[in-house]
MARZA-242499 format. One record per residue (C-alpha): residue number from 1; x, y, z. Coordinates in nm, 3 decimals, always signed. Layout:
<nodes>
+-----+---------+---------+---------+
:   k :      xx :      yy :      zz :
+-----+---------+---------+---------+
: NUM :       X :       Y :       Z :
...
+-----+---------+---------+---------+
</nodes>
This chain:
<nodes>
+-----+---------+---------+---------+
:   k :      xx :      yy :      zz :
+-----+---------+---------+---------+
:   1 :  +4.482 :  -3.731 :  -4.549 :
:   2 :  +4.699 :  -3.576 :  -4.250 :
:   3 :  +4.559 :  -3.209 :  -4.378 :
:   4 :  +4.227 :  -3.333 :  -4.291 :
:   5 :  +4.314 :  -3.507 :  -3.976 :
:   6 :  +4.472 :  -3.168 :  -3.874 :
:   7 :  +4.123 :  -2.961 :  -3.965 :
:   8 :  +3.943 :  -3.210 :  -3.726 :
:   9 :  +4.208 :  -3.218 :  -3.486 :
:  10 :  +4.054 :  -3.133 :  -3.083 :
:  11 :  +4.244 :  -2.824 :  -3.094 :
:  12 :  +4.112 :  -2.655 :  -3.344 :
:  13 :  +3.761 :  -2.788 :  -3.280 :
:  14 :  +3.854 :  -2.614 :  -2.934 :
:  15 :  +3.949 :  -2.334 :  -3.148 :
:  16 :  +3.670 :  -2.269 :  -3.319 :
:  17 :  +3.402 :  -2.293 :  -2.996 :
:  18 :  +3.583 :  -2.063 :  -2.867 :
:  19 :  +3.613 :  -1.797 :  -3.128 :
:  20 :  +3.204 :  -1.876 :  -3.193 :
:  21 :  +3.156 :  -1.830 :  -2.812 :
:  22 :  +3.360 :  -1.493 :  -2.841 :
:  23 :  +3.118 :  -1.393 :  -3.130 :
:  24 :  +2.788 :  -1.475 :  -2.967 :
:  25 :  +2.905 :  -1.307 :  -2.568 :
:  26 :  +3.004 :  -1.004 :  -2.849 :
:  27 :  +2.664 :  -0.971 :  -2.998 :
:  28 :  +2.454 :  -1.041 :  -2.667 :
:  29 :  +2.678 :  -0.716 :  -2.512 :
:  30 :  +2.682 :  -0.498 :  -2.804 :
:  31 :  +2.261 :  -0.613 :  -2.792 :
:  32 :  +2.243 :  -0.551 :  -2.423 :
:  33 :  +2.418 :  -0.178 :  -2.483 :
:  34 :  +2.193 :  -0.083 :  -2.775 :
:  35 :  +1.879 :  -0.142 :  -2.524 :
:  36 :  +2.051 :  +0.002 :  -2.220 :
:  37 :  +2.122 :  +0.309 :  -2.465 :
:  38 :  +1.795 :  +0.350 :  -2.595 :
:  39 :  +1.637 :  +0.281 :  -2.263 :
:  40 :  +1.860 :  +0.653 :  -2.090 :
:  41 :  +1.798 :  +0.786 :  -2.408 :
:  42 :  +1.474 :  +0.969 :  -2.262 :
:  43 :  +1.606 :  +1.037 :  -1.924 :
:  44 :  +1.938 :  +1.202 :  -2.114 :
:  45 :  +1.657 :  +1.385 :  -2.358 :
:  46 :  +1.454 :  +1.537 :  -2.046 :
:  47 :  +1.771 :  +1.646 :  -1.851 :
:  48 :  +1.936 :  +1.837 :  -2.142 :
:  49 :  +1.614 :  +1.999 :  -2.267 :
:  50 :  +1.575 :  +2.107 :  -1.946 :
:  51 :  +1.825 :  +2.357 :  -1.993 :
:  52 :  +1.692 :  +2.466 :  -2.291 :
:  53 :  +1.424 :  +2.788 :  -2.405 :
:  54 :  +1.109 :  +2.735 :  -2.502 :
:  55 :  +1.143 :  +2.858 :  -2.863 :
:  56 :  +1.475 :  +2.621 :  -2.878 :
:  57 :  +1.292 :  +2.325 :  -2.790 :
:  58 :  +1.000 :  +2.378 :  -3.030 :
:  59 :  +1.247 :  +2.407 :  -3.348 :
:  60 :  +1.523 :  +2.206 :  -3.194 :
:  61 :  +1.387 :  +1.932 :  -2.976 :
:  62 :  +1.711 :  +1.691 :  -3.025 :
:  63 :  +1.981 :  +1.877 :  -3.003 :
:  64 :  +2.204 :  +2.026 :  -2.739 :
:  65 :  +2.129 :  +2.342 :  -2.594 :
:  66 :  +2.319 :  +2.630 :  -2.768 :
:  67 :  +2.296 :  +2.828 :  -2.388 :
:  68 :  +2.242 :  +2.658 :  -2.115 :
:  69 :  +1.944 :  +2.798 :  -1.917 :
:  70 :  +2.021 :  +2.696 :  -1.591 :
:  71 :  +1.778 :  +2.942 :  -1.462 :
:  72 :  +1.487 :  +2.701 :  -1.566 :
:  73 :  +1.536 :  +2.513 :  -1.267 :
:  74 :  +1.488 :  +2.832 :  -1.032 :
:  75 :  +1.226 :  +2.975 :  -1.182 :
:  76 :  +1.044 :  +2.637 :  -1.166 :
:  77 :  +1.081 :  +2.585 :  -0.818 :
:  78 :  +0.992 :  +2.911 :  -0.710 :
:  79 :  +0.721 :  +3.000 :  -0.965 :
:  80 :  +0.431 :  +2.669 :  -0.886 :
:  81 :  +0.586 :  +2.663 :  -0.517 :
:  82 :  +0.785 :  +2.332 :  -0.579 :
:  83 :  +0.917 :  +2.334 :  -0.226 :
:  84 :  +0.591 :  +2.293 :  -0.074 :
:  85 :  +0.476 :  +2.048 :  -0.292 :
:  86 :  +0.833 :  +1.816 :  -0.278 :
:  87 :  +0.755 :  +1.844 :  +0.098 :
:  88 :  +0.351 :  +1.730 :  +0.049 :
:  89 :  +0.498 :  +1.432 :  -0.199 :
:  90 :  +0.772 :  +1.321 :  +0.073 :
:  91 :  +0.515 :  +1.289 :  +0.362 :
:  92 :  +0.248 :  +1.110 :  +0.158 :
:  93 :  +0.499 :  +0.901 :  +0.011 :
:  94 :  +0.684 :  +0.815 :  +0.306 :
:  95 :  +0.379 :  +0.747 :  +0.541 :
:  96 :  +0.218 :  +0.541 :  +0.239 :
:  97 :  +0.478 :  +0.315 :  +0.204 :
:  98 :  +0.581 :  +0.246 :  +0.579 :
:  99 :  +0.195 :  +0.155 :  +0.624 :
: 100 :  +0.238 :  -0.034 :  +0.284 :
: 101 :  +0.526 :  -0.235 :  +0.400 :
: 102 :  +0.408 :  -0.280 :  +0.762 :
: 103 :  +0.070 :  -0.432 :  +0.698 :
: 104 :  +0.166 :  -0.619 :  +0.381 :
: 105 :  +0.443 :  -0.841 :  +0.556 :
: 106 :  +0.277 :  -0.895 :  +0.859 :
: 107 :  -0.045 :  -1.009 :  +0.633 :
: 108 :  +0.241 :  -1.207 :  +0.413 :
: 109 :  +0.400 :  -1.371 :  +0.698 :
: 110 :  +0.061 :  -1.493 :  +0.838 :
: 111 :  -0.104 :  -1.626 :  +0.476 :
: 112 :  +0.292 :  -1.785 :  +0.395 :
: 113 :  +0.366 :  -1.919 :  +0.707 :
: 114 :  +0.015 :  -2.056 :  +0.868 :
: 115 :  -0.238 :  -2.257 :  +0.823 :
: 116 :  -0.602 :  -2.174 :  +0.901 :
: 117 :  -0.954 :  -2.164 :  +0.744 :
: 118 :  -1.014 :  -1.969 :  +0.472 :
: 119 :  -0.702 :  -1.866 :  +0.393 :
: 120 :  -0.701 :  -1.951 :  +0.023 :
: 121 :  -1.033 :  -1.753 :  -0.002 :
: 122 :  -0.768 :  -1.435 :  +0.198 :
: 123 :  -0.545 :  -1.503 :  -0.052 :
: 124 :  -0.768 :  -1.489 :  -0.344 :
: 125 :  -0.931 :  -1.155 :  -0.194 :
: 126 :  -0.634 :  -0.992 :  -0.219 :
: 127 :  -0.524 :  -1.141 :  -0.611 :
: 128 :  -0.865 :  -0.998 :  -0.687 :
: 129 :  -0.793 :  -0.678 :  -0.572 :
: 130 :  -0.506 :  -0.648 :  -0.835 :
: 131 :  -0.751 :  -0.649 :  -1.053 :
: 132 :  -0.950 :  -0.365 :  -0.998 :
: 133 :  -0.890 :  -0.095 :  -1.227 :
: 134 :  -0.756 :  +0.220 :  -0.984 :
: 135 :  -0.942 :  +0.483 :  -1.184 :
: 136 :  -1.243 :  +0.340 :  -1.156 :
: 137 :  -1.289 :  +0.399 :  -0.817 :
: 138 :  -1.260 :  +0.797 :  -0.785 :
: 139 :  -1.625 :  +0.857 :  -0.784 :
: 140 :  -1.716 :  +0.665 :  -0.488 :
: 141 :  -1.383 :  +0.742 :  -0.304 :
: 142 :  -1.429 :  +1.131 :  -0.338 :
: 143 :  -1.812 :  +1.024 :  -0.210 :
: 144 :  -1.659 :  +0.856 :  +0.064 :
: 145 :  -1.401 :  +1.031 :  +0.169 :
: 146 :  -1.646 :  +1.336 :  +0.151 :
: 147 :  -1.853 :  +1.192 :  +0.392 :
: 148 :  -1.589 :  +1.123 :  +0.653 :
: 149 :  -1.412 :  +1.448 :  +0.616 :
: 150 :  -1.108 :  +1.347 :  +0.458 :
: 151 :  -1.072 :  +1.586 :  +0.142 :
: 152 :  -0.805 :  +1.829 :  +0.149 :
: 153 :  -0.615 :  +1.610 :  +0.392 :
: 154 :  -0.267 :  +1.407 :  +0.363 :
: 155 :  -0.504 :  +1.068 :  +0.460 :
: 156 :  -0.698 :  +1.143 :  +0.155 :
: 157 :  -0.416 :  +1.012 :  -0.059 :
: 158 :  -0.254 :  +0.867 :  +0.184 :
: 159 :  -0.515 :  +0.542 :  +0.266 :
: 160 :  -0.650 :  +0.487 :  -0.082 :
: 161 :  -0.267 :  +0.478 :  -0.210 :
: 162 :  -0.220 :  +0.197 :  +0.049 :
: 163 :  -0.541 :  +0.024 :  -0.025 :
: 164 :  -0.427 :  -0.015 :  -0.370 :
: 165 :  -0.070 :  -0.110 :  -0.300 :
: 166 :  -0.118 :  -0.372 :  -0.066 :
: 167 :  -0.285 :  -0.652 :  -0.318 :
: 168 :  +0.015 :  -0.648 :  -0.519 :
: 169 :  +0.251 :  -0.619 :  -0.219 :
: 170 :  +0.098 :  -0.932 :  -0.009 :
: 171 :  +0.097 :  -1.090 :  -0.323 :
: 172 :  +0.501 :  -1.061 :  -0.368 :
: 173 :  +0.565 :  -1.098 :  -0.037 :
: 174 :  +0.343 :  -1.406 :  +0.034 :
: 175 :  +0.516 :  -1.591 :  -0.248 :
: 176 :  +0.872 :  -1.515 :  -0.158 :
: 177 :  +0.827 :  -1.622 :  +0.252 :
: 178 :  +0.659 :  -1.936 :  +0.153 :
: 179 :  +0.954 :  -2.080 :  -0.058 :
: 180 :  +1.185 :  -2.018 :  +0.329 :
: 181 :  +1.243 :  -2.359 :  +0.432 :
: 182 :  +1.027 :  -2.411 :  +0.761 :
: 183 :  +1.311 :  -2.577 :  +0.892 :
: 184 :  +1.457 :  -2.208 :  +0.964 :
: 185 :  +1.148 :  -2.099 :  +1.199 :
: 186 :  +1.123 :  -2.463 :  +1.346 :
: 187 :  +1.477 :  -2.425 :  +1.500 :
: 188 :  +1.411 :  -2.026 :  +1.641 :
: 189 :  +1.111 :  -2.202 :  +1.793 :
: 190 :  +1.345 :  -2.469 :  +1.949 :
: 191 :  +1.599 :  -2.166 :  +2.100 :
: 192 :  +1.335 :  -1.991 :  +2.214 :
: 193 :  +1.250 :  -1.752 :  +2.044 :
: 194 :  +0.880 :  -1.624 :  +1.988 :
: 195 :  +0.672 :  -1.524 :  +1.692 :
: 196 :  +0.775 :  -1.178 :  +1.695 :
: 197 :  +1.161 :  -1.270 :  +1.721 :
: 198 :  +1.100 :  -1.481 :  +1.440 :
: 199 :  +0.927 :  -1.254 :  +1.245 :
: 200 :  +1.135 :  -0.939 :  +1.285 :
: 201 :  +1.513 :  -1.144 :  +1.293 :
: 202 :  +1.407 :  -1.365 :  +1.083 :
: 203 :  +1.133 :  -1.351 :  +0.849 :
: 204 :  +1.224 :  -0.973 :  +0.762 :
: 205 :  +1.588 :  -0.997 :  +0.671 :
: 206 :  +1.531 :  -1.256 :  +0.465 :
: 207 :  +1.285 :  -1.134 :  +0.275 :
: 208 :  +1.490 :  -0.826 :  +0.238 :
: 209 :  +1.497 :  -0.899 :  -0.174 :
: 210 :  +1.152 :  -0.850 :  -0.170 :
: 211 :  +1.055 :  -0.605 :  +0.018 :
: 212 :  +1.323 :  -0.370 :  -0.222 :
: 213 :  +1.085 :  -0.478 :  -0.490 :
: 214 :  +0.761 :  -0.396 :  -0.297 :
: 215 :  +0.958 :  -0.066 :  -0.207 :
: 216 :  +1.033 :  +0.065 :  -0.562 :
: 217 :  +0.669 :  -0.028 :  -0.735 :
: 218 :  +0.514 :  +0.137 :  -0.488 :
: 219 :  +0.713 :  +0.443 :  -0.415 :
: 220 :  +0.689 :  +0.533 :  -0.785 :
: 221 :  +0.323 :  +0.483 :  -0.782 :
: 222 :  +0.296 :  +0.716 :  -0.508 :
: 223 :  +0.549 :  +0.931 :  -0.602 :
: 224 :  +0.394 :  +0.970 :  -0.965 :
: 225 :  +0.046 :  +0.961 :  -0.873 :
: 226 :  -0.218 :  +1.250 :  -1.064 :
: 227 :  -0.550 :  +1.159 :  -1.052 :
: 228 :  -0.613 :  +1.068 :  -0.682 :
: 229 :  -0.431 :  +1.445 :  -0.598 :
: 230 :  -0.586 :  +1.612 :  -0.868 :
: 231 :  -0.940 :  +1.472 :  -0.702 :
: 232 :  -0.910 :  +1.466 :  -0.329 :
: 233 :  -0.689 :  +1.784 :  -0.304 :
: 234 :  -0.778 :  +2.140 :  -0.361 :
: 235 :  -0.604 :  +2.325 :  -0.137 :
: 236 :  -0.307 :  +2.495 :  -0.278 :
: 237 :  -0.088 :  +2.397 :  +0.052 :
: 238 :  -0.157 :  +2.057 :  +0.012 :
: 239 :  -0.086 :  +1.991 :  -0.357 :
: 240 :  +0.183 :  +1.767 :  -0.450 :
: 241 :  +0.461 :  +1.734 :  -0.698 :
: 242 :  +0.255 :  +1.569 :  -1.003 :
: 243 :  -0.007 :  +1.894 :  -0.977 :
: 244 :  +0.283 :  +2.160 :  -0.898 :
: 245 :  +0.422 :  +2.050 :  -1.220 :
: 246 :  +0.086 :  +2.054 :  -1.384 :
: 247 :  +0.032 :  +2.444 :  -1.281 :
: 248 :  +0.273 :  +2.475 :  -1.644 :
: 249 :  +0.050 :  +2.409 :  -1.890 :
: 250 :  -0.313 :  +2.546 :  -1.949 :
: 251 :  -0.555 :  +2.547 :  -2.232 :
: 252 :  -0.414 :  +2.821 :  -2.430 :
: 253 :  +0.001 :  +2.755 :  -2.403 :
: 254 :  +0.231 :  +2.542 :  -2.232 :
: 255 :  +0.556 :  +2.661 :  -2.071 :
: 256 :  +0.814 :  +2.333 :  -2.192 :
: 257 :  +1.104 :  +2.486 :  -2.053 :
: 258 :  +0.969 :  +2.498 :  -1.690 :
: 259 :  +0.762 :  +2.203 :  -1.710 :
: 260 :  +1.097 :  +1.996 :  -1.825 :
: 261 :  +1.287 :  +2.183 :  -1.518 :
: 262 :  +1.032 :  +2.050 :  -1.283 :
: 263 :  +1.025 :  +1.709 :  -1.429 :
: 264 :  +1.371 :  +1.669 :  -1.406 :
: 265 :  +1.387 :  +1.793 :  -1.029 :
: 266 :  +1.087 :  +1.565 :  -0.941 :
: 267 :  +1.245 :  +1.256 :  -1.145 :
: 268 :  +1.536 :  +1.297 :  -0.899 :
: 269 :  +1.411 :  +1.081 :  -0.619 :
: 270 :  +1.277 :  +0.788 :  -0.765 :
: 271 :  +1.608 :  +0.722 :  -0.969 :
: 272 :  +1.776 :  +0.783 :  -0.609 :
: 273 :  +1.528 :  +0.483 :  -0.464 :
: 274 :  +1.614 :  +0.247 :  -0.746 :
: 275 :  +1.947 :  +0.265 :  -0.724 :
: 276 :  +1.949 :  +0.197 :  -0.334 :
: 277 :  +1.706 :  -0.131 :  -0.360 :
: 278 :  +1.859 :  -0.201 :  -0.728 :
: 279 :  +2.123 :  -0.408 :  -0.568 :
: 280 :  +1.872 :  -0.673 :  -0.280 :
: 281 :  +1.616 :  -0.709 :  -0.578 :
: 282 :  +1.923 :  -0.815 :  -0.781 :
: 283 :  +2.018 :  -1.037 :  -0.560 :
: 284 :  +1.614 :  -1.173 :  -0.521 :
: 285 :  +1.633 :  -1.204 :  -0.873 :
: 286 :  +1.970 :  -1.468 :  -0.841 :
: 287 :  +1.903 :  -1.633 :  -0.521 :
: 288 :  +1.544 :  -1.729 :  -0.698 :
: 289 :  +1.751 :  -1.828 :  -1.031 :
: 290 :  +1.968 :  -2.075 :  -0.826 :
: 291 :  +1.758 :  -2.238 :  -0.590 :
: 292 :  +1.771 :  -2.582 :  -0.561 :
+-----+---------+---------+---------+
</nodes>
């Protein structure tokens, strides 16, 4: 009787949640390493084959290099004129997402924060433009953009890359400022301030969280985008990364050991955006998690 009194005793009932909670936090962070593993994996795979020859890739695509080429990454950049093209990628880039961010949370602020007529039917303009597949719009964009001059020009990529980034942005942005408490831009009304104070001290630091988010989808849209560049721009000078890299591989042979050098270069930037805006959509991600 007292030996099972002392198996159902509290502390080893406390003993034994404790030991299963040790087991289950040991399987979710073994879990959680297998996916982070497998999820570098191909990052890890493009950077060391990178260094690799063409012939070693082909009948060794897994393993390490036996001699590292490290004059892969020369040869690539000076060969398809990476340089020039990094350059044409930073502009575009750049200019598309300040226009991106500078329209889509003033347009936010106005559809969260007021009321007027038809705004639901604003709102719903710009959900429906989420939908619109982007590929099926090259034909009449090169018409357009034909007709008012635009091909072979940085604002040939530049406005349609905004178009298309600004449904999704507003969308993001719209739905983060309208869970801020009102009470917030009721008192900077009562201390004076106007609707620009409260939208630039205000509004835009705290909505910080989501304007990393807005940042990093559309940076690597732009940053990765083929088709509109392959389209709109001919003109060697004007070419960005995605076609530079593309200048590689033909119809008869492709050069792997290059075209993995340049990927790796042009990979370099948008791991060097996440990691500044990982940490404000992290904390989005909580502050949304523990609200109320």
């Amino acid at each position: 009787m007292s030996n099972t009194a002392a198996a159902y005793s509290p502390a080893a009932s406390h003993k034994a949640g404790r030991s299963g909670r040790k087991w289950r936090g040991a399987i979710f962070w073994t879990g959680l390493t297998v996916y982070g593993v497998l999820t570098l994996y191909p990052l890890f795979w493009l950077f060391i084959s990178a260094f690799k020859t063409n012939m070693e890739f082909i009948n060794r695509p897994f393993s390490l290099p036996e001699t590292w080429q490290f004059e892969n990454f020369t040869r690539a950049w000076t060969s398809s004129h990476m340089g020039r093209a990094f350059g044409n990628s930073v502009i575009v880039s750049l200019t598309s997402l300040a226009l991106t961010l500078f329209i889509s949370a003033l347009a936010s602020f106005v559809l969260a924060r007021f009321r007027f007529r038809f705004k639901a039917w604003i709102m719903g303009f710009f959900v429906v433009g989420m939908l619109i597949p982007i590929h099926s719009t090259l034909v009449p964009l090169f018409i357009l953009m034909k007709q008012l001059s635009l091909l072979n020009t940085y604002w040939a990529l530049i406005l349609p890359y905004v178009a298309f980034a600004l449904p999704t942005a507003i969308f993001v942005l719209t739905a983060y400022l309208a869970s801020i408490p009102k009470e917030m831009e009721e008192a900077a009304f009562i201390d004076g301030t106007g609707l620009w104070g409260v939208f630039l001290r205000i509004m835009l630091p705290i909505s910080l969280p989501a304007l990393s988010t807005v940042t990093i989808l559309s940076f690597l849209h732009f940053w990765n985008d083929f088709s509109f560049a392959l389209v709109f721009i001919s003109k060697s000078s004007l070419k960005t990364l995605p076609l530079s890299i593309a200048t590689f591989a033909d119809g008869y042979q492709t050069d792997y050991s290059l075209t993995l050098a340049a990927m790796s270069i042009a990979v370099i930037p948008t791991i060097v955006v996440y990691l500044l805006f990982q940490e404000q959509v992290m904390k989005g991600m909580t502050a949304g998690a523990v609200k109320g």
